[in-house]
N, C-alpha and C positions, 0 to 999 in steps of 0.2 A: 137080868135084862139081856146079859148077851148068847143066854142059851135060845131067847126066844127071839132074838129079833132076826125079822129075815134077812134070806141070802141075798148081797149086792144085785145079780144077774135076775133073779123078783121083782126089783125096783125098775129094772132098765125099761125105757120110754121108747115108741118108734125110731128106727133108727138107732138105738143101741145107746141113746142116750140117761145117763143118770143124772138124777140132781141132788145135788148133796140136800138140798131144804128136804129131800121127799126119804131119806135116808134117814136123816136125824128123827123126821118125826115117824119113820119107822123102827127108833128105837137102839139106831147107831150111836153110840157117843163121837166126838168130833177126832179125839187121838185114834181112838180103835179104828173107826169109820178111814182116815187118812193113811194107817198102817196097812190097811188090808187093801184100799185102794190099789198103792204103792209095789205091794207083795205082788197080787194078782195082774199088775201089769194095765191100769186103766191109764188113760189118756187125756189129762186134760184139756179142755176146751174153753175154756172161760173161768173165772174163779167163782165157782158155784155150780158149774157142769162138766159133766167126763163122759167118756166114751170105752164102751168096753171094749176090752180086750181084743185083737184082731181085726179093729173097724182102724180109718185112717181119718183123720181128722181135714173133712173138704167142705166147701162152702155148702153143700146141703147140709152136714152139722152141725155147723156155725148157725144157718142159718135155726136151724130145729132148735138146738140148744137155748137161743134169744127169745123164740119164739113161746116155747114151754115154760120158759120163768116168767113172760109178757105176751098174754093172749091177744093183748089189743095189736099188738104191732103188725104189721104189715110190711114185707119186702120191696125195697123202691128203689127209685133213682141208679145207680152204679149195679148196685144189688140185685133189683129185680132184673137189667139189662144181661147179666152173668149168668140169672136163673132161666131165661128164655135164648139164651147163645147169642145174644146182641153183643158184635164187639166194640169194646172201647181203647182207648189209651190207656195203655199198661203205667203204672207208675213204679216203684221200689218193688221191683220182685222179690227181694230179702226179705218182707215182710206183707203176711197178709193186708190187703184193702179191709179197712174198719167197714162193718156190716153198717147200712144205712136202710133204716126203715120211716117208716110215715104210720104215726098215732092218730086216727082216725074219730080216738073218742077223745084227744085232748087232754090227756090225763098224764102225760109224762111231766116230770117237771123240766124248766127250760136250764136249771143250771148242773144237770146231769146229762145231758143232751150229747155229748162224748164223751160217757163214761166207756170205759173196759174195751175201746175200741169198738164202741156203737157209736151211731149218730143219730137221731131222731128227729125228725121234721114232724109238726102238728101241724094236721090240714084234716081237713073232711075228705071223704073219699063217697063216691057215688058206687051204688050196688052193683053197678057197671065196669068199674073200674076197680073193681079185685074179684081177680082167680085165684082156684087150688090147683097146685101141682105136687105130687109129691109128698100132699101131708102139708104144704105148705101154704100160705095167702101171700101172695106179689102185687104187684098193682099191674095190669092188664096192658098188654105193650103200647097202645096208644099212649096213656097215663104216663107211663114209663118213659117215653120221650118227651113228651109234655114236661116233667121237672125234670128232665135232663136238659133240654131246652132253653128252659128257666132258671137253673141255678149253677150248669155247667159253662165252662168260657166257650166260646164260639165253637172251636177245632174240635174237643171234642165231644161237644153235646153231636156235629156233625158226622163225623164217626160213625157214633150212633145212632144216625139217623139212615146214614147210608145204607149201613149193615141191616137195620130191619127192612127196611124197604127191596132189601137183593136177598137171591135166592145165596148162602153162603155157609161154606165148608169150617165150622168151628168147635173145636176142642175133637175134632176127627169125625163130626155128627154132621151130614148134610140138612140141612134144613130149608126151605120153603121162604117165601116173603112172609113176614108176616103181617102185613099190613099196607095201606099206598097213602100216597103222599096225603089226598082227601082228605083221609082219616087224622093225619094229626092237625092239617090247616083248618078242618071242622072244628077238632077238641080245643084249639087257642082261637077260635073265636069267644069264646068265653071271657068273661073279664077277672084275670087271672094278675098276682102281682108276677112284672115279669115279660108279662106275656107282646108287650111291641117288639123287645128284642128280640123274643124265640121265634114271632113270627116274622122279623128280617133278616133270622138264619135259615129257616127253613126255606126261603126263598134260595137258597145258597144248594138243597140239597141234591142228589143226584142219585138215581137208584142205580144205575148204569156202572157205578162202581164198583171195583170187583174186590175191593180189600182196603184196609185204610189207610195203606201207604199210597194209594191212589186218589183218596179223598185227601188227603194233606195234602199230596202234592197240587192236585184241585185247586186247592185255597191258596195255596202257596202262589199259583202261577193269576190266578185272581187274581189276588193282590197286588202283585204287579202288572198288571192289569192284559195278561193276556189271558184267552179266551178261544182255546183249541174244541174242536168237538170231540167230545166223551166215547171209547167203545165206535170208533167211528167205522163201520162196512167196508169191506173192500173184497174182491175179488182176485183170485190169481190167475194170470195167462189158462192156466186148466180148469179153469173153473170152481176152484176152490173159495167157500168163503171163511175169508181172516176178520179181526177185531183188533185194532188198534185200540191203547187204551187212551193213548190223546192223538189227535192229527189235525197242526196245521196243515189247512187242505193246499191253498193258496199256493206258499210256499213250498208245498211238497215235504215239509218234516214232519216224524212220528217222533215221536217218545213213548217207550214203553216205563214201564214199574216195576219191578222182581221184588216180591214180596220175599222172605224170609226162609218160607219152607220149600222156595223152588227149586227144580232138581234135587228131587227128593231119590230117586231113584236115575241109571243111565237109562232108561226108555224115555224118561222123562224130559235128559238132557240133549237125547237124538230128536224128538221131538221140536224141542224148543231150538234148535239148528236148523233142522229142519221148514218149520214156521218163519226164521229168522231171514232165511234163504227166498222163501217165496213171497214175504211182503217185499221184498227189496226189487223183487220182479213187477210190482202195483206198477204198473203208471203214474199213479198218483203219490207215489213215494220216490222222493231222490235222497232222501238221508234219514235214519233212525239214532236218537240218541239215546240209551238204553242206561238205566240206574238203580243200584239196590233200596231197597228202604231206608237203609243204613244213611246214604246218602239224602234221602228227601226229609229223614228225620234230623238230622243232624249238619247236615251240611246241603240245608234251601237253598245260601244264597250264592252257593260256587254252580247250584243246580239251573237257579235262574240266570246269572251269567251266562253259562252256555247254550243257552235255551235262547236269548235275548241275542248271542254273535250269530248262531248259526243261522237264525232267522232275517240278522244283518245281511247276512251274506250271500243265502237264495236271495232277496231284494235286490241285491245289486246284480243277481246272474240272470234278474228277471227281466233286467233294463233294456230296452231293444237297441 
């Protein structure tokens, strides 16, 4: 048997993926099959798929490898939002996000449902609501926020609602909207379990956000119940137009956001000085309090404290 059975790199699948079921019954035994594995340098990807030699093990083969052992499955929820560059809330970067797919034909069982680091939702899916990308089936970005919606906590099903709805810079890929608000308030009219909550967060959302330390902080300042305008216009003495990412107008205070990867480069940070200098010239600005993510993640409520004095205190410089 093992003068004839084929070579590993014979069996490899799109994407470079192998499956050991498709190995054995071409005639590998399971020691031999695991030794040569081993030797040649394959990659495990799941227990029952590998990836050859030279490939790097990313959520497209995660996602291919799931996909090839289970035809019925479909890319969803957290999943399919990563395969269309929807961003969401990062969780344990030490460890990959368990792949979450949606069985369409009903056929998973419910008490393997996270096994091997899958998750599996059964639901019907309409011929509308899955594309190909890739070699792959996802559920179609409406869909996509629909159970994000539906079975994410509020912050960050919105997130994700934000980021499709804006044009936004992710994983280094500029991309396009994909979609408007319509579209997902159409797709939860449906009578969906779920569906009154998602549809009194999507009241919440805001496409105007430019990244999702900006939507937190949204929600954050929501909930205490202040209510600045988003991305707000302004004007410089030269005619320059600026964007605030929040500006009580009233009061005269802005608050900006500094996402993570800002000042990426000094053009970048002469720039952002430069911007810095000419909103402070608005009229319509007498004070900017300016915070990294770091701080709207972690530390809301030192954020709204000072968000809540300084706004105490135009008040009282407003008193005639």
């Amino acid at each position: 048997m093992g003068a004839t059975r084929e070579p590993l790199r014979g069996l490899v699948q799109e994407g470079g993926v192998l499956l050991t079921a498709r190995a054995l019954e071409a005639g590998w035994a399971p020691r031999a099959l695991l030794r040569a594995l081993t030797a040649e340098g394959w990659t495990r990807i799941t227990p029952g798929a590998w990836v050859e030699p030279g490939r790097d093990v990313t959520l497209l083969t995660r996602v291919r490898a799931a996909q090839l052992r289970k035809t019925e499955l479909v890319a969803s929820h957290r999943t399919a939002a990563a395969l269309w560059r929807i961003e969401t809330l990062s969780h344990n970067a030490k460890e990959p996000e368990p792949l979450v797919f949606t069985d369409p034909e009903l056929a998973t069982r419910r008490d393997r449902r996270k096994a091997g680091g899958v998750r599996v939702h059964r639901a019907a899916l309409a011929p509308g609501e899955v594309f190909t990308r890739w070699g792959l089936r996802l559920t179609a970005p409406t869909r996509t926020l629909v159970d994000l919606l539906r079975t994410e906590p509020r912050d960050e099903a919105l997130v994700a609602v934000d980021s499709a709805l804006s044009r936004r810079t992710v994983g280094g890929v500029r991309r396009a909207a994909l979609l408007r608000p319509a579209d997902v308030a159409a797709a939860l009219e449906a009578p969906l379990w779920g569906g009154a909550a998602a549809r009194r967060h999507l009241h919440l959302a805001d496409p105007r956000a430019g990244s999702p330390a900006e939507t937190i902080a949204r929600l954050r300042m929501h909930d205490a119940g202040l209510h600045p305008e988003s991305q707000a216009e302004l004007r410089t003495p030269d005619g320059r137009r600026r964007y605030l990412d929040f500006l009580f107008r009233a009061e005269g205070l802005a608050v900006e956001i500094e996402g993570y990867a800002y000042h990426g480069t000094r053009a970048a940070h002469r720039e952002d000085i430069a911007r810095f200098n000419q909103i402070l010239q608005c009229p319509e600005v007498r004070l900017v309090l300016r915070y990294t993510a770091a701080d709207v993640f972690y530390r809301p409520a030192k954020v709204i404290e000072e968000i809540r004095a300084a706004l105490a205190q135009a008040a009282i410089g407003m008193r005639p």
